[in-house]
N, C-alpha and C positions, 0 to 999 in steps of 0.2 A: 616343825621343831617346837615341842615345848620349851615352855624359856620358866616356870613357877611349875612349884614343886604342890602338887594337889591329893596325893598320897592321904590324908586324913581326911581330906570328903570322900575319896574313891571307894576308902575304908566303908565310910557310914551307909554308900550306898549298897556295898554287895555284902552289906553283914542284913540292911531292906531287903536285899535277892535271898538271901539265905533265907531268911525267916519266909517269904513269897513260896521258897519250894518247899516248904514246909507248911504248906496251905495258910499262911498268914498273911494278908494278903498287905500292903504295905502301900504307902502316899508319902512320897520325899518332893520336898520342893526347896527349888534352889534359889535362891535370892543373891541380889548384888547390885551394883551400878553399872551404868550402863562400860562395859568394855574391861570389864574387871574377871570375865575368865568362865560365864556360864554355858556358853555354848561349847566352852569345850572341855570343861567336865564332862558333861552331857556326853559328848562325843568319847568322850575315853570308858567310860562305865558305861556306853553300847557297845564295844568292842569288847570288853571283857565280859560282858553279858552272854556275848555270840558266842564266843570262847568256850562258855558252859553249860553249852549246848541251850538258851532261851531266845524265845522267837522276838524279837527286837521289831516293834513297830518305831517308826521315827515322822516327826513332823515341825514345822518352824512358822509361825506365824509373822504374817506384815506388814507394815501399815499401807503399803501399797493392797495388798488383798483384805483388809479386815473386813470389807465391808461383801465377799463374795461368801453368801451364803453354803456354808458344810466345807470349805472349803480345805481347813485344815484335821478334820474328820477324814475326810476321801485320801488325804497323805497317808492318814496312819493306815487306812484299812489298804494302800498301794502295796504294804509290807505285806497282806493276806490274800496273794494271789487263789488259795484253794476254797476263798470263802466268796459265797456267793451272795452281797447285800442285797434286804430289802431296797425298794424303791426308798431312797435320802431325799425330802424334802423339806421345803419349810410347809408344815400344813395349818391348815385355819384352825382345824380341830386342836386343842390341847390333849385329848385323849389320843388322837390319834398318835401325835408326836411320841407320848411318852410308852405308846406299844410299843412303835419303831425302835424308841432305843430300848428298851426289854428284851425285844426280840433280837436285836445285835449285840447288849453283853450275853444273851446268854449261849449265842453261838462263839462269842469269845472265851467263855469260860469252859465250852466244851472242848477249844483247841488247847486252852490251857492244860486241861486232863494229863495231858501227856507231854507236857512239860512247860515252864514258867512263860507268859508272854508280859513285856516289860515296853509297857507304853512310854515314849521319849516326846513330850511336847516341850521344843523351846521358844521364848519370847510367849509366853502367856499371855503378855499384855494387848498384842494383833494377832489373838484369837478372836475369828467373827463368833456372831452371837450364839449360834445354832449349832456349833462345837463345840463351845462352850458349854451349853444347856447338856450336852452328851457327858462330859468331862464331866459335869458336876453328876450325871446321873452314876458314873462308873464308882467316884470317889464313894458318893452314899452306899454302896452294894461294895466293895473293895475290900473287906473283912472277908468274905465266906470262898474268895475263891484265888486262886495264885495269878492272877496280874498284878503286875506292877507299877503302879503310875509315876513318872519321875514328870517334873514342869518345874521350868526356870521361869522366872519373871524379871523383871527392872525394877530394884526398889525406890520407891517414891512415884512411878511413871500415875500418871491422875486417872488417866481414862479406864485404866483395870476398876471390874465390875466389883465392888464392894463384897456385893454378897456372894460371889463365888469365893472371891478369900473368906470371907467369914468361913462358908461352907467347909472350907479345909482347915481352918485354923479348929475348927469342933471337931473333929473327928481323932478319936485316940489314934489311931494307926497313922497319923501324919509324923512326918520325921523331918525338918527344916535344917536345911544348910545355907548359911549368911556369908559370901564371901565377901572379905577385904580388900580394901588395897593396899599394898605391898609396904611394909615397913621399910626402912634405907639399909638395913640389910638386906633386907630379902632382893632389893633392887640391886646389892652390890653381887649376891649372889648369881641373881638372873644375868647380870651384864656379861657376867663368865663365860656361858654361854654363846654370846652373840659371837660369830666366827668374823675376822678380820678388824675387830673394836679394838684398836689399839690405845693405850692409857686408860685402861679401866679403872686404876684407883683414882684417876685425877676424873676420870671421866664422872664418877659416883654419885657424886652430888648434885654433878647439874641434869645430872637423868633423874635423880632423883624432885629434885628440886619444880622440872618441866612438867615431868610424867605424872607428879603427884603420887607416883603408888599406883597409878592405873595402867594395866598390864597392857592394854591396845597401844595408850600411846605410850608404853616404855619401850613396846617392839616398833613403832615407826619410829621413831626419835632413834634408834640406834640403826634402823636400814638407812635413814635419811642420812645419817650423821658417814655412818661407812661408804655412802657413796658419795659425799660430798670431799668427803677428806683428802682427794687425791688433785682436787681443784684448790683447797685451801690449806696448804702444808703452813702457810704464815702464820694459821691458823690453829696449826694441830693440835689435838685434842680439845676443843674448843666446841661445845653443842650448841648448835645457833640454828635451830628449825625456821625455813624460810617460807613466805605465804606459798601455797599450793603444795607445798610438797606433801610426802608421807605422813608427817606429825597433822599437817594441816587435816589431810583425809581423815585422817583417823578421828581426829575433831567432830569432823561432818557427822562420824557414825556414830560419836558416841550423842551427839546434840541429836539427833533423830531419833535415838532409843532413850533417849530423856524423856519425852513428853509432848503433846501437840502443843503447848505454849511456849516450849524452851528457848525458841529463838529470842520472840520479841523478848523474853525474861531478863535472858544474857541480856537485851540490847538497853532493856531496862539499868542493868547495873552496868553497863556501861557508862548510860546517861546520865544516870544519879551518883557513881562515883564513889567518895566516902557518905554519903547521906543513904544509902541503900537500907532500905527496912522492907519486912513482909509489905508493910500497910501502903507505903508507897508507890511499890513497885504495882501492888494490888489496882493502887488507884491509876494508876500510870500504863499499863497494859488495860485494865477494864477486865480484871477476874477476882476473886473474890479471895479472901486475905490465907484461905486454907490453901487454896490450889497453888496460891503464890510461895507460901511455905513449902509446899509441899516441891514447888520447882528449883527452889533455889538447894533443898534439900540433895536433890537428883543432882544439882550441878556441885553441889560439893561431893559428893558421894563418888560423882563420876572423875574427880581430880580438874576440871576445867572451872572450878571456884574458889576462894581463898579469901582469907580475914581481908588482903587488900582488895579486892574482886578477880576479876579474871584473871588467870592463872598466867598467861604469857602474851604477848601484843599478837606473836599470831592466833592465837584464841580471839584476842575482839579483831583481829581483821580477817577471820574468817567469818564471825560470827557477821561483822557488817559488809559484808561479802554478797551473804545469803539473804540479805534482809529484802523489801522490795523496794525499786524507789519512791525517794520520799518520806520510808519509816522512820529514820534518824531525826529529820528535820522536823515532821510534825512531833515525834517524843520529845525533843530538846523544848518544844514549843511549849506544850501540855506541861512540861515539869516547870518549866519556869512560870508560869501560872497557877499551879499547884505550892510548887515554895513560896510563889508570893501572896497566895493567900493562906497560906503558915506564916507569915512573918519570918520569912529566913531571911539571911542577910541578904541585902540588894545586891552586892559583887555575887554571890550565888546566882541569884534570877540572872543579875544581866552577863553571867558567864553563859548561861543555859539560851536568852537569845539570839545571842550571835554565834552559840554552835547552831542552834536552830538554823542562823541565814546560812552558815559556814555550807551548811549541805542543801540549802535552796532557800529560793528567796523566801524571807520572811513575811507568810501570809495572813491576813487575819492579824495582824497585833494586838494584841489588847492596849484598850485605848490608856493604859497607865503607862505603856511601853518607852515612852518617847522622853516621858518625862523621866524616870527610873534613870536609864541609858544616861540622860544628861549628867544628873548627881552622883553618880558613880565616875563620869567620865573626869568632875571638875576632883574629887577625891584623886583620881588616876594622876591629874594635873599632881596638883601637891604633894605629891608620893616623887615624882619624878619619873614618870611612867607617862610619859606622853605618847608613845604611838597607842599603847593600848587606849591612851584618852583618845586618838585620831577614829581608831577603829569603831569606839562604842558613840563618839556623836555622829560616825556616818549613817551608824545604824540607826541611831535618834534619829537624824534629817528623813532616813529612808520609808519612820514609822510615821512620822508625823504631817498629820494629817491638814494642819495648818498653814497657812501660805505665812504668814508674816513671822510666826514660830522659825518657819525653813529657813529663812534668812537672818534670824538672830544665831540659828543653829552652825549655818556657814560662814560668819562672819567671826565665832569663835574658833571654829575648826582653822579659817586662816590667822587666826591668832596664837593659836597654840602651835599649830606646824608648823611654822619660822623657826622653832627649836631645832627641827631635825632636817625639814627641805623648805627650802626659800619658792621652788619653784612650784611646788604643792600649793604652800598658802597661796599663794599668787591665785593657782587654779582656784580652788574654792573662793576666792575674794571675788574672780572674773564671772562666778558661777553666783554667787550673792548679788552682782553686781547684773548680771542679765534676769535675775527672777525679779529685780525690785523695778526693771523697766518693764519688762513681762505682765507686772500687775499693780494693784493699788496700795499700797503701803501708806503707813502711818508716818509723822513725822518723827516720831519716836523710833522707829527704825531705818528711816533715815540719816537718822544722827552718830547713829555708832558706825556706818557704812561709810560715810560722809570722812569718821576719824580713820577708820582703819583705809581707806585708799589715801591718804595725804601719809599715815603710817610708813606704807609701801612704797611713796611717790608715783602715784596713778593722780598727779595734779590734773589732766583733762577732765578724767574720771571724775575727781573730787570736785571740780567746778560745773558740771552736769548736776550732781547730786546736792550741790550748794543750791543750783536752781529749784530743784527740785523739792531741795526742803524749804525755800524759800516761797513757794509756789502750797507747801501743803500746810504751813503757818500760817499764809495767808486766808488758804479756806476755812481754819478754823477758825479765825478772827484774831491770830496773835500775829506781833511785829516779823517781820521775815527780815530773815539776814542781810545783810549786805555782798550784795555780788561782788562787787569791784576789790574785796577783802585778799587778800594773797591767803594758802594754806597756812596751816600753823607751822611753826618752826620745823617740826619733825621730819616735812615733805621737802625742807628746801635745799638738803643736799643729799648728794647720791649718798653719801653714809645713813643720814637722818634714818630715811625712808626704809635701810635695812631693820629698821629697831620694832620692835615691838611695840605696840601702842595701851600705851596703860592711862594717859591722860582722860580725863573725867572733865568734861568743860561744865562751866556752874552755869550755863543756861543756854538756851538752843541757840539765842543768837547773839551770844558772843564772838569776835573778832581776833583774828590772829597778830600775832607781832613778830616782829624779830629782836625783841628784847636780845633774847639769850646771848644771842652772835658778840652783843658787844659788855656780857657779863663781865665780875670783874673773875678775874684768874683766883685769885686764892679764895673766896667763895666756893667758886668752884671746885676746887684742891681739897678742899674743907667737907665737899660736899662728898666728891667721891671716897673719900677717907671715912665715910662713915654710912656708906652704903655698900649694902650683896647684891649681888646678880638676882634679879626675879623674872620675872613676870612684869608685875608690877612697877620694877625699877628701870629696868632695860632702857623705855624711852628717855627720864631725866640722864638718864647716863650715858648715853648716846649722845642726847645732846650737848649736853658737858663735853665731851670729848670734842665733838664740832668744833668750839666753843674754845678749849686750846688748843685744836689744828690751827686757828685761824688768831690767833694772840701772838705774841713777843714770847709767849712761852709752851711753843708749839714743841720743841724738845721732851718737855716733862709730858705729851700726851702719849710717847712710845712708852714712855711707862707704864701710864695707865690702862695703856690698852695690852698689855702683857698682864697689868693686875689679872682685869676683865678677862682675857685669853684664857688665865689658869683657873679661874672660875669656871669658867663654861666645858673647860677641857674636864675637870670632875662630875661631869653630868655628862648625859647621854644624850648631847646637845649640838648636834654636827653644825646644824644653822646657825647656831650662837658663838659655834667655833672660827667660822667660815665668818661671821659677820665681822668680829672682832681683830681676825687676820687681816681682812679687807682695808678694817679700819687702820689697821698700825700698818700697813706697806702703803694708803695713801700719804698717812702722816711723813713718812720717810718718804716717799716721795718729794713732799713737800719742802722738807729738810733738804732736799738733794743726795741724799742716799737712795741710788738706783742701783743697786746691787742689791741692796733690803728690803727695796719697795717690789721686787722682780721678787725676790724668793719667797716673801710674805703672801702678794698676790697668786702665786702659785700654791701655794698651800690653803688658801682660801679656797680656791676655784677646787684642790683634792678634796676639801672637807662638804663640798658639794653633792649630794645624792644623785643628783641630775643634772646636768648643766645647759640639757636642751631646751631650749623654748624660757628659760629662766630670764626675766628682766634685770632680776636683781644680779645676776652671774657677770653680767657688762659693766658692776662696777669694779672689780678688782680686775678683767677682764682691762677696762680702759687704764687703771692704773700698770697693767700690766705691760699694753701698745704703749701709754708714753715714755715708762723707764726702758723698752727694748729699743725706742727711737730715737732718745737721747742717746744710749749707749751704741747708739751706729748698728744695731742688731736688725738690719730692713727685712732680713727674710725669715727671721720668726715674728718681725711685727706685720710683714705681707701676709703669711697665715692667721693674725689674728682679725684681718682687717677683711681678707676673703670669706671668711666663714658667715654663714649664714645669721640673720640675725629676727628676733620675736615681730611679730605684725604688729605688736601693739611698744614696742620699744621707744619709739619716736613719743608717745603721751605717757611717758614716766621719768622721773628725774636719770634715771640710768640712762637713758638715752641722751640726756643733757652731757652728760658725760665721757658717754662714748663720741659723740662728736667731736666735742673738743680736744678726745685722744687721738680720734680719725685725723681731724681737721691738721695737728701736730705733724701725723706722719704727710700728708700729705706735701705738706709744708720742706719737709724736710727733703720729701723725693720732687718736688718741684712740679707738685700737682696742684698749681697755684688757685686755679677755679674750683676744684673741688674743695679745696682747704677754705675757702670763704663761702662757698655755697655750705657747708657744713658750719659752720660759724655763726653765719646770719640764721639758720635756720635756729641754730640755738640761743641766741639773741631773741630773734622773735619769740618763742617759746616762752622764754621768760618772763618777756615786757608782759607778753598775754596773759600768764599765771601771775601775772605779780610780785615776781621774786626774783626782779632784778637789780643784782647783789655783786658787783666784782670780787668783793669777797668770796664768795663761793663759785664764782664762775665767770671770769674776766676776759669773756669775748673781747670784746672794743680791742684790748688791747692784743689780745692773740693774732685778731683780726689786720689790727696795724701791723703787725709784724710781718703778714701774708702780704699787706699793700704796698709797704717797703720794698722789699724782693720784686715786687710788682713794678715799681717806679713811679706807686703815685702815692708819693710823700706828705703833700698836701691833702688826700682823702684821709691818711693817715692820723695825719695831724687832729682833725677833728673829732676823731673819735679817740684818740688821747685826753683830747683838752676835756671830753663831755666825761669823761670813767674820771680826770683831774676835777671833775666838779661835782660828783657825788660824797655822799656822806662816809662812804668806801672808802675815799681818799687818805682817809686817818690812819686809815692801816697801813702799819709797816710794810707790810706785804704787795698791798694794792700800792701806795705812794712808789714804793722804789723801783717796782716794774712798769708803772706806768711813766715815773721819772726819767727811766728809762728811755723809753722809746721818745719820751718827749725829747730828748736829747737826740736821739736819731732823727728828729726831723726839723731840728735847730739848724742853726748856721752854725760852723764849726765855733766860733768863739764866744757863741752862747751854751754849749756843750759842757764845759767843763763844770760850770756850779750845778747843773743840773743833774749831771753822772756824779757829781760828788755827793750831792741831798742822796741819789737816789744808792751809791752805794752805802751812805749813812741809816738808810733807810733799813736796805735789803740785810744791814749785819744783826740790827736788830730782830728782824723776820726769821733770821734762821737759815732761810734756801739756801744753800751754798753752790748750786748751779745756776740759780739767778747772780748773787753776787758773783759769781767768776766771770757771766756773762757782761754784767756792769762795769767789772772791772777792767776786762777785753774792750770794752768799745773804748773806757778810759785810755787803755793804754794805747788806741790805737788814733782817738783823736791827741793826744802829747806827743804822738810819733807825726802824725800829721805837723802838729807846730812844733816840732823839733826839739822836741825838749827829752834829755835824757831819764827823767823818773819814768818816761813811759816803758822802757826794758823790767825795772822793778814792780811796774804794777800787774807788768803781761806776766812776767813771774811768778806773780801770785795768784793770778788768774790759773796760770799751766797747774800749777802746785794742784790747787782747789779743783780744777778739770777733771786731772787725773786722779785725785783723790774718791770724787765720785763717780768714778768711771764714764763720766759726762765723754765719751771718745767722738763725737760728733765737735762739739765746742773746743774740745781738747786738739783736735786738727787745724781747725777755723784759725787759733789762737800760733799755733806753730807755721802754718801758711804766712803769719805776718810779720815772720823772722826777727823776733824779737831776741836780741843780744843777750848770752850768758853773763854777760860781766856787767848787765846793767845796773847792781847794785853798788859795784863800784863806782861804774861810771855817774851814776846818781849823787853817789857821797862827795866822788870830788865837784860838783857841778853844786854853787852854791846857788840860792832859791829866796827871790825878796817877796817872804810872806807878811804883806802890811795888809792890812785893810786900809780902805781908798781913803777914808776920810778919817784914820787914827796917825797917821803923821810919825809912826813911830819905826825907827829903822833898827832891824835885827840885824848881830851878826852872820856869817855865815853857817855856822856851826849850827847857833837857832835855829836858824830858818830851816834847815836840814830836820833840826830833830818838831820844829812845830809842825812841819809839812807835812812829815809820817803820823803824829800825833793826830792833827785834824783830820784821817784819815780813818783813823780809829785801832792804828798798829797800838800795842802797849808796849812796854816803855821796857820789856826784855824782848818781844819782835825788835823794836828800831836799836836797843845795842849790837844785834848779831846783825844787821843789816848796814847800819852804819861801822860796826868794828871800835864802840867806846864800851865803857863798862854803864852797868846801869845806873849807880851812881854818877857818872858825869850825864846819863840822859836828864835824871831827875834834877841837876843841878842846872840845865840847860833849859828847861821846863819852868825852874822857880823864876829864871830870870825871864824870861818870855812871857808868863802871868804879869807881872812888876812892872814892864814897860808896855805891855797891852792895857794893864790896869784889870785884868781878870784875876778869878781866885781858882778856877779849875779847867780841864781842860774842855770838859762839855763846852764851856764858855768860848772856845777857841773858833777864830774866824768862820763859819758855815756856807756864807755865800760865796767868797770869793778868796779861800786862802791861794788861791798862784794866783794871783795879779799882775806878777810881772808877766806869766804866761802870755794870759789875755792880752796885757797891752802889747806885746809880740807883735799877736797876732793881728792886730787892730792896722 
C-alpha cells in the first residue's frame, strides 16, 4: 500500500521514457534520505515502464555485498536472459576492462533497437566498484541510444564515489529528482490511509512530530501504533513507539542507509548533548570535520535528528542498542577530556565522567580527574544537591590515585551523607577508618578522622585514632595529645554524635571539655536564635540543644528542635530530618511525654533510608524501647529488643544508649541480671572513654534500681552515694533521681526530706514520670507512717502517671490503694510544720497551706485542694512568712517541713 502521493516524480520519470523512445536517451537520479520513499518510486515507474512495453532491467545495491566484485551489473543483466555476456571480470588490464564494457553497451543498445531498455539501479551508494566503473561507462554513451538509466542514491551517505556523481552531474541529459520529507499535511494525509488508525486528527501531530516527515518511519509508527492500541485503550490514541518494535526497526534501516559512521555519530550527539558541533563530534568519533557534517546532515535528512538531537528516546536507545560494548563509556570518556581542555564548565566535564563510569568502570582517568570531581561535588554541596555531591566524590575516591587524598575523600563523603542516610556516612567513615589502619597516613589526616568519628560516636574508634595521631606527632618531633583526654563534646551523647561535624580544633593537640553541658541556657537561646541549619552550624546546634535537654529548661528544647525539624524538612535532607526527630522524642522523653517521645521516634526511624546495619538508627530506636516500656507496651518493646543489632554498636555512643533502654525493659520484665550486665557494661564504657557523665547517662543509678528489686539495698546504696558525689549532682535532674533512690535505701524516717529535696528537685527538671515516681514512693513512705497527706500526694502521682501515659507506674501507684478522698482527708488532718530549732507554732489552717507550699503546689493548686479561696491561701502564707521570719516561700522549711511526721515515727 502506498501511503505518499508520488504522481510528480512518476511524471518526470516517463516524460525521461518518452524522450528514451524517441532515441534521446536519458540519466534520472533520484535522491533523498535515507527511508524517505526512493526505492519505491523506482519500483512504481518499473511497472509502468513494463506497461509500455520496455525492457526493465532492475538491480539494488548493499552494504552487505559492496565489496563483491560485478556484483550488481550481473542483477541487471539477470533481467537479459536472451543475452549472452562476455566473460565479467575485474581485469589487470585497463584496456581490457573498458572493451568489456564496449562490447556489452553495445549489445544493449542493439536490444534496445526495438524497443526502450530502462536500467533501475537502486541504492547507488552499495554499488561495488566494477559496476560502478560500468554505470559510469553507460551514463558517458547514454545520449546516442534509447536506454534509460534511472539510480537512486542516499543523500549525504560519505562513502559514494565522488567522481561518479560528478560524472552525472556533467552530463546534459541528467534529470535529478530530490525527494522530501513529508510536510504535516502531507503526514495528515498519509495517516488516512493507514486502515484501522483510529483518531487520526488527534493522531497527526505526534506521527508527525516522531516520524519527522520520513515515510519509513511514519508507516512503522502507525503499524506499531494499530497493533498496540487493543493492549492500551487507557491509552487510546496516544503514539508511544516502544524499543524494538516496528518504529525501532525501521530506525535500524534508516541508520544503515545513512552512512558507515552513523552510528558512533548518533552516539556522538547523544554524548555531547546540547554542545554538539560538526568539530566536536569530528574530534570525538576521530573523522574529519566534512564527513562529520556530512553525517549529521543524513540524520537530519533522515528525520532521526533535530535542533534538540535525537528525534525520540527510542531513536537513542536504539541507537545505544547497536553500539558495541564499551562505546558509550569510552566516548563519555574522550568528551570529558576534550571539554576540559576547551575550558568548558567543570559541571559539563564531571557530567561526562560519571556517564563515562555510568556505563563501565571509569578507566584511564586523567590525572586532573579527581580533583575536577571534588570542586564540582563541594558546589553540588552548597546548591543543596547532595546526593549528586555523594555520586561525584565517589567517583573522586575511585580516580584517585593517592592513598591519603582517598581518606580525605571518604571522610567528606561521611560528612555530607548524614544529610540524607546516617547509615551511609557511617559506611564510608568505617571505610576511612580501615584505609588509615591499612596504611601510613599523616597526622594531618589523622586529625579530621579522629573529629569526624567522635562526630558520629565511634568513641573506641576515636581513642585508637587519638593513639595514633599521638604516636605520628611524636615522629615528627611535635607534642602528642593526651590519651587519657575524653572526646570532645560532640561524641558524648547519643544525640551529639548524630550532628555533623563542623568543628575546626586550633591545633592538633588540643583537649576536649565538657564545658558546653553546663552552658548557661539563655546564651544558648541567644545563640540558636540567630543561627540556620548548615553544614557548618549543625554541630554547635546540636550541641546547644544537648545542652537544654539536660538544664531546668529542657521544655524550651522541643521547640527548638521543631525550629531545627522545619529547617531540615525544606531541604532534601532525610538524615537531618531523622536526626532532629530523634532529638525532640528524646527531649520529650525526658520531659516524660511517652506518647511524643514514641511518635517522634518513629518518625525518625521512617525518615531513615536504611535502618539496617545503621548505628545511629539505635538512637531513637532506644528512645523508642524505653517510652514502649514505661507505657507497659512489652510486646512491641520485645520486638525491639529482639532484633538484630550492628557488630560494631557496643563502641559507639548509640550503643550507650541502647543498653540503658535494654537494661530498662529488662528491668521491667524481671530480667534482673541482664538489666545490670547491660548497665555495667555501659558504665564501663564510659569510665573508659572518659565521659562519665550521669547527666547524660546515669547507670549508677539505673543500676540501683535493678539492685533494689534485687534485695541488695546496701550495694545500692553506694552506687547512689558515688553518682551523689559527682559534679552531676547539681543537676536537677541527676540530684532528684538520684535523691530518689537515696531515699529507697534510707530507713523509712530518713525518707521523707530526702523524697522531698528530690521531689523539689525533679519539678524543676521537668520529667514528669520521674516526679510521679518521687511522689509515689512519697506517698507510699506517709502511708507507711500513717499519715493522711499520703492519699493526696499518691493523687498526684496517679494524675501525672496517667497524664504521661507512664501505665507501668500508673498501676504500681493504684496497687497501693491509695484513698479518693485523700484530699479531704488531708485538709481535715492538721500538720505541725515547725522546723526543729525555729520554736515557732503554726495554726492548723497554716500548716496545711505551708505543707502544700513547701511542696511546690501554687497557691491556686492548694485553694482547690484545700477548698479556701486564693486569697485566704495568700493570707495564710503572709502570716507563716512573719512567724517563720521568711520573706518567700522558696525560703520555706526544705529539710524537714513534716516534723511532726518524723518524730511519729521515731
Amino acid at each position: 500500500m502506498r501511503i505518499i502521493d508520488q504522481e510528480s516524480e512518476l511524471n518526470v520519470l516517463e516524460s525521461a521514457l518518452a524522450d528514451c523512445l524517441s532515441a534521446q536517451g536519458r540519466i534520472v537520479l533520484v535522491e533523498g534520505a535515507a527511508g524517505c520513499g526512493k526505492s519505491e518510486l523506482i519500483e512504481a515507474f518499473a511497472d509502468r515502464a513494463v506497461s509500455r512495453g520496455a525492457t526493465v532491467l532492475f538491480a539494488a545495491g548493499s552494504a552487505a555485498e559492496r565489496d563483491v566484485p560485478l556484483g550488481v551489473l550481473r542483477q541487471l543483466l539477470d533481467g537479459l536472459p536472451t543475452l549472452e555476456p562476455p566473460e565479467l571480470q575485474e581485469q589487470d588490464s585497463e584496456a581490457l576492462m573498458i572493451e568489456a564494457m564496449r562490447e556489452l553497451h553495445t549489445k544493449m543498445c542493439g536490444i534496445a533497437e526495438s524497443g526502450p531498455v530502462v536500467c533501475c539501479v537502486d541504492n547507488l551508494q552499495h554499488v561495488d566498484a566494477a559496476s560502478r566503473r560500468f554505470l559510469q561507462y553507460m551514463a558517458r554513451h547514454s545520449r546516442s541510444g534509447r536506454i534509460l538509466l534511472v539510480a537512486s542514491q542516499t543523500r549525504h551517505y560519505s562513502p559514494l564515489d565522488a567522481e561518479f556523481t560528478t560524472e552525472l552531474m556533467r552530463r546534459p541529459e541528467l534529470v535529478r529528482i530530490q525527494l522530501q520529507p513529508l510536510t504535516a499535511t502531507q503526514v495528515a494525509t498519509a495517516a488516512a490511509r493507514f486502515p484501522g488508525l483510529l483518531d487520526r486528527e488527534r493522531l497527526t501531530d505526534d506521527l508527525y512530530r516522531i516520524s519527522g516527515g520520513n515515510p519509513l518511519l511514519l508507516r512503522a509508527l502507525a503499524s506499531e501504533h494499530t497493533e498496540l492500541r487493543p493492549t492500551a485503550s487507557a491509552e487510546r490514541g496516544a503514539i508511544r513507539p516502544q524499543p524494538g518494535g516496528a518504529y525501532a526497526r525501521a530506525v535500524v534501516t534508516c541508520l544503515q542507509s545513512c552512512g558507515q559512521n552513523v552510528l558512533k555519530l548518533a552516539a556522538a550527539t547523544i554524548v555531547l548533548g546540547p554542545l554538539t558541533t560538526p568539530a566536536l563530534i569530528a574530534q570525538l568519533v576521530g573523522i574529519t570535520r566534512t564527513e562529520a557534517a556530512q553525517g549529521m546532515s543524513a540524520l537530519k535528512a533522515s528525520g532521526l535528528l533535530h535542533e534538540q538531537g535525537l528525534r525520540h528516546p527510542v531513536v537513542t536507545t536504539t541507537v545505544v542498542d547497536h553500539l558495541a560494548p564499551g562505546t558509550l563509556a569510552a566516548m563519555h570518556r574522550d568528551a570529558a577530556e576534550l571539554l576540559y581542555e576547551s575550558n568548558v564548565d567543570p559541571n559539563v566535564v564531571a557530567r561526562h565522567l560519571l556517564d563515562s563510569h555510568a556505563h563501565g568502570p571509569l578507566e584511564d582517568a586523567p590525572p586532573w580527574a579527581s580533583g575536577l570531581l571534588r570542586a564540582v561535588a563541594e558546589e553540588a554541596v552548597k546548591g543543596e544537591d547532595v546526593c549528586r555531591a555523594i555520586t561525584l566524590l565517589e567517583l573522586a575516591h575511585d580516580t584517585c590515585v593517592d592513598a591519603q587524598k582517598r581518606v580525605t575523600v571518604k571522610l567528606r563523603l561521611s560528612t555530607i551523607a548524614w544529610r540524607v542516610d546516617p547509615g551511609l556516612s557511617e559506611r564510608y567513615l568505617s571505610e576511612a577508618t580501615e584505609a588509615v589502619r591499612a596504611g601510613t597516613v599523616s597526622a594531618a589526616q589523622i586529625l579530621p578522622l579522629l573529629h569526624r568519628l567522635t562526630a558520629q560516636g565511634r568513641i573506641a574508634d576515636a581513642l585508637e585514632m587519638q593513639d595514633r595521631l599521638s604516636a605520628a606527632l611524636s615522629d615528627s618531633g611535635r607534642a602528642p595529645t593526651d590519651r587519657g583526654t575524653a572526646p570532645e563534646p560532640a561524641a558524648v551523647s547519643p544525640l551529639t554524635s548524630q550532628s555533623d561535624n563542623s568543628v575546626q580544633l586550633a591545633e592538633l593537640g588540643e583537649t576536649h571539655s565538657y564545658a558546653a553541658l553546663d552552658a548557661n541556657t539563655t546564651d544558648i537561646e541567644r545563640f540558636l536564635a540567630t543561627t540556620t541549619l548548615s553544614t557548618a552550624t549543625i554541630q554547635p546546634i546540636v550541641q546547644a540543644l544537648i545542652t537544654l535537654t539536660c538544664s531546668e529548661e529542657a521544655e524550651r528544647c522541643v521547640d527548638w528542635c521543631q525550629v531545627f525539624l522545619e529547617q531540615a524538612l525544606g531541604r532534601a535532607t532525610p538524615g537531618w530530618q531523622s536526626l532532629f526527630s530523634s532529638m525532640k522524642a528524646l527531649v520529650l522523653l525526658r520531659l516524660g511525654d511517652l506518647e511524643g517521645a514514641e511518635e517522634h521516634a518513629l518518625e525518625s526511624l521512617a525518615r531513615l533510608p536504611d535502618q539496617r546495619g545503621s548505628n545511629f538508627a539505635f538512637s531513637p530506636i532506644s528512645t523508642l524501647l524505653r517510652a514502649r516500656t514505661e507505657m507497659g507496651n512489652y510486646v512491641d518493646a520485645a520486638a525491639l529488643v529482639e532484633q538484630s543489632v550492628p557488630d560494631s554498636l557496643h563502641l559507639s555512643i548509640h550503643g550507650l544508649a541502647y543498653f540503658r533502654a535494654r537494661a530498662r525493659y529488662y528491668l521491667a520484665t524481671r530480667q534482673f541480671q541482664a538489666a545490670l550486665s547491660d548497665l555495667y557494661e555501659a558504665g564501663r564504657l564510659m569510665k573508659q572513654w572518659g565521659m562519665d557523665r550521669p547527666t547524660l547517662l546515669p547507670w549508677r543509678t539505673e543500676a540501683a534500681e535493678v539492685l533494689l528489686e534485687m534485695g541488695h539495698p546496701q550495694r545500692a546504696e553506694r552506687l547512689v552515694l558515688r553518682q551523689l558525689s559527682m559534679v552531676d549532682a547539681r543537676n536537677p535532674w541527676v540530684r532528684g533521681t538520684s535523691l530518689r533512690l537515696r531515699a529507697a535505701t534510707s530507713e523509712p524516717k530518713k525518707r521523707l526530706p530526702l523524697l522531698q529535696q528530690a521531689i523539689m528537685e525533679l519539678r524543676k527538671s521537668g520529667d514528669r514520670v520521674q516526679l510521679a515516681r518521687a511522689m509515689a514512693d512519697l506517698s507510699e513512705t506517709l502511708v507507711a507512717l500513717g499519715d493522711p497527706l499520703a492519699s493526696l500526694i499518691g493523687q498526684e502521682a496517679l494524675a501525672l502517671a496517667a497524664e504521661c501515659k507512664a501505665a507501668v507506674l500508673h498501676e504500681r501507684i493504684l496497687r497501693g490503694s491509695l484513698s479518693a478522698s485523700a484530699p479531704r482527708a488531708m485538709a481535715e488532718s492538721p500538720l505541725d510544720v515547725r522546723g526543729s530549732d525555729l520554736g515557732t507554732t503554726l495554726s492548723e489552717s497554716e500548716q496545711r497551706v505551708a505543707a502544700l507550699a513547701a511542696l511546690k503546689y501554687t497557691n491556686r493548686e492548694i485553694s482547690g485542694l484545700l477548698h479556701i479561696t486564693v486569697s485566704t491561701v495568700e493570707q495564710h502564707l503572709t502570716r507563716v512568712y512573719r512567724k517563720l521570719n521568711i520573706s518567700r516561700r522558696q525560703d520555706l522549711p526544705t529539710i524537714l517541713e513534716l516534723n511532726t511526721l518524723e518524730a511519729s515515727a521515731q
